[in-house]
N, C-alpha and C positions, 0 to 999 in steps of 0.2 A: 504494500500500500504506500501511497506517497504521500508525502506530506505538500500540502497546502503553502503557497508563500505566506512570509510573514507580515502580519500586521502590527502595524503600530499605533497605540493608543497613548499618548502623551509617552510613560516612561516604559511602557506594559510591552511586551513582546509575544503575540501566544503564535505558540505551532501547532498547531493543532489534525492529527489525522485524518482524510477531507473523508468524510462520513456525517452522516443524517445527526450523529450523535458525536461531537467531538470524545476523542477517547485521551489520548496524551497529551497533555499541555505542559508548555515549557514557558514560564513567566519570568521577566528579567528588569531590574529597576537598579538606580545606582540609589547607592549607600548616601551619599551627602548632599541629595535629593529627598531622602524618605525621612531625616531626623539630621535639622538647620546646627543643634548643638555637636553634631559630628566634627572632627579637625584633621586635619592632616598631619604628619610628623615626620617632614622628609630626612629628618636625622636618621631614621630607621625607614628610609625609601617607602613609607604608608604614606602617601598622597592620593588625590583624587583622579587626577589625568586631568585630561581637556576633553570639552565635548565631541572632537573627531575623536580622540582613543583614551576612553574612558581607562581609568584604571581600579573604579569603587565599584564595578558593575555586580552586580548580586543576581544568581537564578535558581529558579525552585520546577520543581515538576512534579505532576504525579500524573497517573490515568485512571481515569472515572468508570471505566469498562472492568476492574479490576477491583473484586470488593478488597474492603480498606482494611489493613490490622489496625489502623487506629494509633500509628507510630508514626514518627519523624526522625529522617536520619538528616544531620546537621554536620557535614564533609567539612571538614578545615584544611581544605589545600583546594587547587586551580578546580573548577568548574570541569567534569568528563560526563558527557553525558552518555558514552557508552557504558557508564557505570549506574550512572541515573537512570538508565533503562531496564536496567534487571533491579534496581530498588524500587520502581515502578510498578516492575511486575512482579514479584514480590508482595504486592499491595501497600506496599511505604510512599508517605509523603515522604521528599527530601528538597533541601536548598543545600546552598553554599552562599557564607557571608564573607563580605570583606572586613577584615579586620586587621590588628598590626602581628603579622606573621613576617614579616621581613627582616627581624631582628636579630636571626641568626649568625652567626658569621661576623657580628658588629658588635654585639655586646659578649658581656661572660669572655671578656677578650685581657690578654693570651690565657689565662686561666680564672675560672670560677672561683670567686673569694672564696666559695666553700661547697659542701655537698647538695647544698640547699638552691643555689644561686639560680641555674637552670630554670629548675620548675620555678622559682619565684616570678621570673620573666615570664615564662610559659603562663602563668596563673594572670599573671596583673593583664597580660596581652588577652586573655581568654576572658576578663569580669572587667577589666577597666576600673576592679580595685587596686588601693596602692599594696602593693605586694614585697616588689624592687625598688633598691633605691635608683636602679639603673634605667628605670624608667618613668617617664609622667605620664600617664596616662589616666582619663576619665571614665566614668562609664559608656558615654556614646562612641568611647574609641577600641570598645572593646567590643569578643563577640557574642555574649550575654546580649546586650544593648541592643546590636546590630540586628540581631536574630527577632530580635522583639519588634522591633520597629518594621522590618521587614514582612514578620507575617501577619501585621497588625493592616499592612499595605494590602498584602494576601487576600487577607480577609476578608476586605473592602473592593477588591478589583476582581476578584475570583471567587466571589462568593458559595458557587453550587462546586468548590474545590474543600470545602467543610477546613479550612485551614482555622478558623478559630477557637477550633476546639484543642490548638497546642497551645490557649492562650487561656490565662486566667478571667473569670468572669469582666473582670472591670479592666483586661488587660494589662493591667501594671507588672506582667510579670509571663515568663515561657514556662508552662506545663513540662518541665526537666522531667515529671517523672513516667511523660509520654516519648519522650527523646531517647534515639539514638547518636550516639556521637563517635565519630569515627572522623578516621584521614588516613594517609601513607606519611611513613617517612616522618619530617619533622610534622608533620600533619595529625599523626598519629600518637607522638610522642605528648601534642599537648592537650588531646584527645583524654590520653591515661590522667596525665596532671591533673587537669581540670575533672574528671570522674572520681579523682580522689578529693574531691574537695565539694563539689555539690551531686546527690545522686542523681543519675539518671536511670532508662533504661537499663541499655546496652552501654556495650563500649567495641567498638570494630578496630582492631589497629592490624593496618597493612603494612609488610615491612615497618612494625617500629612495637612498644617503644623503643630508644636507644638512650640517650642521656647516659653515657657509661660511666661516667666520673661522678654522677650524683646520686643521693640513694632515697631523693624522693620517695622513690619506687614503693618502699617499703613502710611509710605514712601508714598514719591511721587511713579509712576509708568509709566518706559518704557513701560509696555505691559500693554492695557488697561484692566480694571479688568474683564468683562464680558470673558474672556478668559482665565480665573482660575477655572479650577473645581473639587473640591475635593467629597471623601467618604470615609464613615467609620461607624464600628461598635458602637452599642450603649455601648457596655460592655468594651469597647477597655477604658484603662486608661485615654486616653485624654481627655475624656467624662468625670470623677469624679471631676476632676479638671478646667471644662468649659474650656480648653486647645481649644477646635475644635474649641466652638462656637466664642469663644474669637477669633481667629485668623481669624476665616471666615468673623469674621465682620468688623473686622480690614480692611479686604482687600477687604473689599465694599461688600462683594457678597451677601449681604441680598437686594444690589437692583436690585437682580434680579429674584427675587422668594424665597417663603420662605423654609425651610429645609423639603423634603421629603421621606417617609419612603420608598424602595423601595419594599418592600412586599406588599403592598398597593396604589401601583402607576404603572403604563405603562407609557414606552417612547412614549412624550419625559420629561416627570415630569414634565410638566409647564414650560416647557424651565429652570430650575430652576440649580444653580451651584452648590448643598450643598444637596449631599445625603446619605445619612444613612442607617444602615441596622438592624433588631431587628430579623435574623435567628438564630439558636439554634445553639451553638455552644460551648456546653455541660458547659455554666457557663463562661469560661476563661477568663481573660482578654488579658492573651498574645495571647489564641487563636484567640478571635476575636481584636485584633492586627491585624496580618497579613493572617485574614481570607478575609481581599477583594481586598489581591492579591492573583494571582492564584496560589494554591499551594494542599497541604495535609491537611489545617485546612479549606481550604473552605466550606462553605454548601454546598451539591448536592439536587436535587429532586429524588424521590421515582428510576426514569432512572438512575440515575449517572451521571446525566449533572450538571453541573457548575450552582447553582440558578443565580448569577449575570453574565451570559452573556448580557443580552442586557444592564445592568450596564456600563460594560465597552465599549460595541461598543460605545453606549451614550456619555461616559465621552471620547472616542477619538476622534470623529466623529462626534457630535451633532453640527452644523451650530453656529458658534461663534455669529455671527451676528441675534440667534434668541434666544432672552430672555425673563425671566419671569416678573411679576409683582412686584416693589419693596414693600419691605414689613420692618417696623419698626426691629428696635435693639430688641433682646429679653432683658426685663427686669429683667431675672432672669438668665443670663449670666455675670459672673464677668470679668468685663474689663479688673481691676488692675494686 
């Protein structure tokens, strides 16, 4: 089926399925249009853009053909909407906000005053409370804020998309314990941060967490841990440096089944939260990096389907409430 061109409606963008009954719709609004108190901070390259190339731009989708779980996953890294389409069908609402993720690489610089420092940034960057002293940030600058405002817009512009039901009755606040929150990479890392500090849902972390030098990991926890579930490749960096396993264990999930390959396992893995993947992916490490989101490095089968499909329905969808068997720390995982 093809999609219909797109329209535009002041800031609204819908794609919609050309059918009697629109099915998928894909909604796009800039950030420092939907909430006036938003700022820019180009110390950490968070600006807005210009109106030819926007750089606050925000998009959410779901499909209305597709009864609803009644969840929202909340991505913290770039806009994919080959990924947004099997959270779709899935039955998830999802967006992606702007907010200040470009801090990396510029702050906690050359080393983290302490074990803590990471996630502090991570936190303040994620509530727009003061967290770091390494950052100013408010709450319209953060992605608490961002998210709120955005599906407050949702609401309003997309109404028969039921988006206000992730919204507190009077609005002043996002239904967190209807969310999912998930990213890759640094995306995912502050995915876990921020889980451990207010609960949600879920927690999806693609390739990550990582944060190897800090031991956040191991916090007390708003979101209780059987509702973290990470994957990744075996070739992926994180792996050289027991980065994955370190961090997975940190955040308890070894009691809930031990790490499984997923080449060699059917959902639901042993109820397990900690999966892996050993497909060919021609050597890389950056490849399989960001081979277990969906993209161009992924593995396909002999058809050209995606090998980790049932992967990720698994990792969005799998019963939080049914877990595997806990199983010891690996010994041969470095903690420090």
């Amino acid at each position: 089926m093809q999609n219909s061109p797109c329209i535009f409606v002041a800031a609204l963008c819908l794609l919609a399925a050309s059918s009697a009954l629109a099915e998928r719709t894909v909604l796009q609004a800039r950030a420092s249009e939907l909430d006036p108190a938003a700022r820019e901070h180009p110390e950490i390259d968070f600006t807005f853009g210009t109106a030819e190339k926007p750089a606050d731009l925000e998009k959410a989708s779901v499909d209305l053909s597709i009864q609803s779980r009644g969840q929202l996953v909340i991505w913290l890294m770039g806009y994919n909407d080959e990924l947004f389409v099997r959270l779709n069908d899935y039955g998830l609402h999802a967006i992606q906000v702007h907010y200040a993720n470009k801090w990396f690489g510029k702050l906690c610089r050359p080393t983290p005053k302490d074990g803590q420092a990471r996630g502090d940034v991570r936190l303040e960057a994620a509530t727009g409370q003061d967290h770091s002293p390494e950052l100013n940030l408010t709450p319209p600058d953060g992605m608490m804020e961002r998210a709120r405002h955005f599906l407050i817009w949702l609401a309003e512009k997309h109404p028969e998309g039921n988006w206000q039901q992730f919204l507190t009755e009077d609005h002043s606040a996002v239904r967190w314990d209807k969310v999912i929150i998930s990213g890759s990479s640094h995306g995912s890392t502050t995915a876990a941060r921020f889980a451990k500090q207010v609960q949600v849902a879920r927690v999806v972390m693609l390739c990550g967490p990582r944060d190897q030098d800090q031991d956040w990991q191991a916090l007390p926890s708003a979101t209780p841990a059987e509702r973290f579930f990470g994957f990744s490749h075996v070739l992926d960096g994180g792996w050289a440096g027991d980065h994955y396993c370190r961090s997975w264990e940190l955040l308890n999930l070894n009691q809930f089944g031990p790490i499984a390959e997923v080449e060699k396992a059917q959902p639901p893995y042993d109820n397990t939260r900690r999966l892996i993947s050993t497909a060919d992916v021609g050597g890389s490490d950056k490849q399989a990096h960001s081979a277990v989101t969906p993209g161009k490095n992924t593995p396909k089968d002999p058809a050209g389907r995606y090998l980790y499909e049932p992967v990720w329905r698994y990792l969005y969808t799998h019963p939080v409430d049914q877990v595997g068997l806990p199983v010891p720390r690996d010994p041969d995982c470095n903690h420090n």
